[in-house]
C-alpha positions as CSV (number, residue, x, y, z in Angstrom):
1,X,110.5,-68.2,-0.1
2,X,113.9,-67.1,1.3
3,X,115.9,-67.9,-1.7
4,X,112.6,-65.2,-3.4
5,X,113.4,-62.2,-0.5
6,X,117.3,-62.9,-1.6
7,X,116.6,-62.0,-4.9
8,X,114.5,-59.3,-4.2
9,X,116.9,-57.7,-2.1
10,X,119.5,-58.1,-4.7
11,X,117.5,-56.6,-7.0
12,X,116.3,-53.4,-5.1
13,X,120.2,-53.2,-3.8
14,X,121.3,-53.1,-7.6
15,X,118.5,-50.9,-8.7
16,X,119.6,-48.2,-5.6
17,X,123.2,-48.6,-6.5
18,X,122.6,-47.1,-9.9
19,X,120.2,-44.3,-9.0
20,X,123.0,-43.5,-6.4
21,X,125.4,-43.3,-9.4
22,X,123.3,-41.3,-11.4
23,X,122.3,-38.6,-8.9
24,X,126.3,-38.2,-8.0
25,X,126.6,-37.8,-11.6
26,X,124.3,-35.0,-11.8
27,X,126.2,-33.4,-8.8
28,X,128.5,-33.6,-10.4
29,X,128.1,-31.2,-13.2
30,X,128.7,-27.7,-13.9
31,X,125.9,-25.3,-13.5
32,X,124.1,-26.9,-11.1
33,X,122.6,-24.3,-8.4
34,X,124.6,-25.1,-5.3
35,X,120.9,-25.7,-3.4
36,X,120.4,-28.2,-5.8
37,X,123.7,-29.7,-5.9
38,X,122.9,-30.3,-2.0
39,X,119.6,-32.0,-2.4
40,X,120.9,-34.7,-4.7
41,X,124.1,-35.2,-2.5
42,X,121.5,-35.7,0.5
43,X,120.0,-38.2,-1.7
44,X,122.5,-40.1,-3.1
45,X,123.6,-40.7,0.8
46,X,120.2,-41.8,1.4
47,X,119.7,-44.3,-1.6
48,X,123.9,-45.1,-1.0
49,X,122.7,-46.3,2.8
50,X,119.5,-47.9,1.6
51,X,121.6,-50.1,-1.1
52,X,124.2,-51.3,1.2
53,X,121.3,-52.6,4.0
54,X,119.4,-54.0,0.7
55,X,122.8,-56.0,0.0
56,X,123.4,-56.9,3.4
57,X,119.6,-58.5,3.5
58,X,120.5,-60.1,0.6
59,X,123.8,-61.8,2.3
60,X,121.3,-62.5,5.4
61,X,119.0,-64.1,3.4
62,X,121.1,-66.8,1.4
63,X,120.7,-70.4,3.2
64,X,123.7,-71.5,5.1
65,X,125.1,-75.1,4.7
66,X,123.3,-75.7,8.9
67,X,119.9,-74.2,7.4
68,X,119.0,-77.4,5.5
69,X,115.9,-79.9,7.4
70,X,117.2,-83.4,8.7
71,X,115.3,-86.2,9.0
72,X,116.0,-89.8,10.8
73,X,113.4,-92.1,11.7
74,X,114.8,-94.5,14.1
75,X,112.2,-97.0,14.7
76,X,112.2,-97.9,10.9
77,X,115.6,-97.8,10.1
78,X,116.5,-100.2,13.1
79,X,114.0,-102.6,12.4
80,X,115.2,-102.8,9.2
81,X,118.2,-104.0,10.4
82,X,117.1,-106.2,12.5
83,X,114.4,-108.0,10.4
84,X,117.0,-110.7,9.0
85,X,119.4,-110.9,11.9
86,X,119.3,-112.4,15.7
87,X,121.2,-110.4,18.0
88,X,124.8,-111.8,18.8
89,X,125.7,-112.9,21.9
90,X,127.7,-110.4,23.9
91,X,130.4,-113.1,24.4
92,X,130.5,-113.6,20.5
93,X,131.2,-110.0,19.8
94,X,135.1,-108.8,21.1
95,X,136.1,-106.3,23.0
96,X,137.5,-103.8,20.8
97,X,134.4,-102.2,20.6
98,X,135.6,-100.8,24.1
99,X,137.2,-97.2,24.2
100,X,140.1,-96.4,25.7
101,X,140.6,-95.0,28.9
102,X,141.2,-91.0,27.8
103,X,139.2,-91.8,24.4
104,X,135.3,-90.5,24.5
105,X,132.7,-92.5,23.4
106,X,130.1,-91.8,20.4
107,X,127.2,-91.2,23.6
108,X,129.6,-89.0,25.8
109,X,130.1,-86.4,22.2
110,X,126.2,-86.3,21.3
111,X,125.2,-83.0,22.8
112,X,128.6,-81.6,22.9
113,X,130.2,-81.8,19.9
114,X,127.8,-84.1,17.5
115,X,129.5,-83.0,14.4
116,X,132.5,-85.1,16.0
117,X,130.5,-87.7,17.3
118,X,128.9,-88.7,13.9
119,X,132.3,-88.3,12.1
120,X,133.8,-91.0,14.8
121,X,130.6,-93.0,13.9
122,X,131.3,-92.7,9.9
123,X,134.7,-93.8,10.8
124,X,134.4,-96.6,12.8
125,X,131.5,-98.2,10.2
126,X,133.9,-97.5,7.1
127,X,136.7,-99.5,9.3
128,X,134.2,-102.6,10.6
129,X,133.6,-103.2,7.4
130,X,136.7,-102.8,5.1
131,X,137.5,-105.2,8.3
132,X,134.8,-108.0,7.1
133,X,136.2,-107.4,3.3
134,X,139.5,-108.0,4.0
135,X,138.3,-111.1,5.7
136,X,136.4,-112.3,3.0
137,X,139.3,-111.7,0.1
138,X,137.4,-109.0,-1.2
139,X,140.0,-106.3,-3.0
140,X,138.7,-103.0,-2.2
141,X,142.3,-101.6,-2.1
142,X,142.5,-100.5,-5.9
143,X,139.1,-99.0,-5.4
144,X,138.3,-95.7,-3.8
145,X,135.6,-97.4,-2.3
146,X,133.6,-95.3,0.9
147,X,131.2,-96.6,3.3
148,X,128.3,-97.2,0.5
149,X,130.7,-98.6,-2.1
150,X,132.1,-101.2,0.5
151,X,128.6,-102.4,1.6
152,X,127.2,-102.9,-1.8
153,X,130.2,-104.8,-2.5
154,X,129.7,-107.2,0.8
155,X,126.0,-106.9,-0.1
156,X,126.4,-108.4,-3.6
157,X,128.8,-111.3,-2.4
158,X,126.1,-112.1,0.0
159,X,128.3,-111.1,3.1
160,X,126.0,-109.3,4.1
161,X,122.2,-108.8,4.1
162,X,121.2,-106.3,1.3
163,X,118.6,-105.0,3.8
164,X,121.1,-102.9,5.6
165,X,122.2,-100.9,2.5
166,X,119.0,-98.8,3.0
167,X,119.8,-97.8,6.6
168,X,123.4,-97.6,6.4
169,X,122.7,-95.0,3.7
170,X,120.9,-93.2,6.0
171,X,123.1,-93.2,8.7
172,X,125.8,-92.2,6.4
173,X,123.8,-89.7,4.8
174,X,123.1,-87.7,8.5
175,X,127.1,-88.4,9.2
176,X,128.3,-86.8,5.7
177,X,126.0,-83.9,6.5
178,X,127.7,-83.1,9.5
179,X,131.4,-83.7,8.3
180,X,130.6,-80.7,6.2
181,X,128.9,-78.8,8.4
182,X,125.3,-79.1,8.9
183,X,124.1,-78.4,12.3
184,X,122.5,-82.0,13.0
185,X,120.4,-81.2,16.2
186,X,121.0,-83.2,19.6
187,X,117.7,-85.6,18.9
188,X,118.6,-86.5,15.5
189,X,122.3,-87.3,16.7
190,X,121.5,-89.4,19.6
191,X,118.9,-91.2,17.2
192,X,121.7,-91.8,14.8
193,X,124.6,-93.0,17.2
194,X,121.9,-95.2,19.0
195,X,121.3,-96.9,15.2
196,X,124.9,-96.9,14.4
197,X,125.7,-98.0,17.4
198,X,123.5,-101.4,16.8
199,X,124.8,-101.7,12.9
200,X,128.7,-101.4,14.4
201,X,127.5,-104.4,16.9
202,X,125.6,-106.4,13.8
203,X,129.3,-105.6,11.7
204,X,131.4,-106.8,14.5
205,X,129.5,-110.1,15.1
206,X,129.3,-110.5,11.4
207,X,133.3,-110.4,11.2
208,X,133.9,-112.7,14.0
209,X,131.6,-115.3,12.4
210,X,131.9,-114.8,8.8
211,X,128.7,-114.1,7.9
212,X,125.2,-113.2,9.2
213,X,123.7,-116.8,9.1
């Protein structure tokens, strides 16, 4: 429907911008009566103003990169990740999940700056696991591998379980959006830092221990 009333506003812009043109032609001739020459300069400023609000419409009109829906389910993504995996003991897991001192954590940015809060959270996924590759001997360094590329890799070696590929697209997916700058609201955000927030602990546990058995 919008991308419709762009088009028509295009349209009716175009179609004023040449019926402009014509009438200043006309004015401009010789022999025109000067009362005459009058009316179709009053018009022309009419159809002239009535063109340029049509355009601007049309500019008004065009979806912006934060206009498009986003969608997280949370419930099903997490179970998903936690149907084939106990959760680690907090002793098991270490500590450098831990911010520093004068460092913000992924919960203190949701709500102010979620854009940076779900880039820190693409980060720090992309890092926990070209951690467990590196572990494992698996060469991803002549590979422009991102965050998918790496897990399917782990994923097909059977480092990890294929069952989080579905939601670590989807939490990627949300992340990406927002790196190039779709509005993600603060629900969605927190939803998504809550999931990622579990996967980073599931990533860190499986690099500590080798593996998710």
């Amino acid at each position: 429907m919008q991308k419709n009333r762009t088009v028509y506003s295009l349209v009716v812009g175009g179609f004023l911008a040449l019926l402009t043109g014509g009438l200043l032609f006309l004015a401009a001739q010789d022999g025109i009566v000067s009362e005459i020459d009058q009316v179709l300069m009053l018009i022309a400023g009419m159809t002239t103003v009535a063109a340029l609000t049509a355009f601007q419409q049309s500019v008004e009109n065009r979806p912006s990169p934060s206009s498009f829906r986003i969608s997280f389910n949370e419930i099903s993504v997490s179970q998903s990740l936690s149907g084939e995996f106990t959760a680690p003991d907090p002793s098991l897991v270490d500590g450098e999940k831990a911010e520093e001192p004068w460092d913000l954590s992924l919960g203190q940015l949701v709500g102010s700056d979620n854009s940076l809060a779900l880039a820190k959270l693409r980060m720090e996924l992309e890092q926990e696991l070209r951690r467990i590759a590196y572990n494992n001997q698996t060469d991803i360094g002549s590979r422009p591998l991102g965050v998918t590329g790496i897990a399917q890799e782990l994923v097909s070696r059977e480092i990890l379980p294929s069952t989080w590929l579905g939601p670590l697209k989807e939490i990627t997916y949300v992340c990406n959006r927002a790196v190039h700058g779709t509005e993600v609201p603060d629900d969605i955000a927190a939803s998504v830092v809550r999931v990622g927030g579990q996967l980073l602990e599931q990533l860190r546990f499986v690099r500590n221990n080798g593996g998710t058995s």
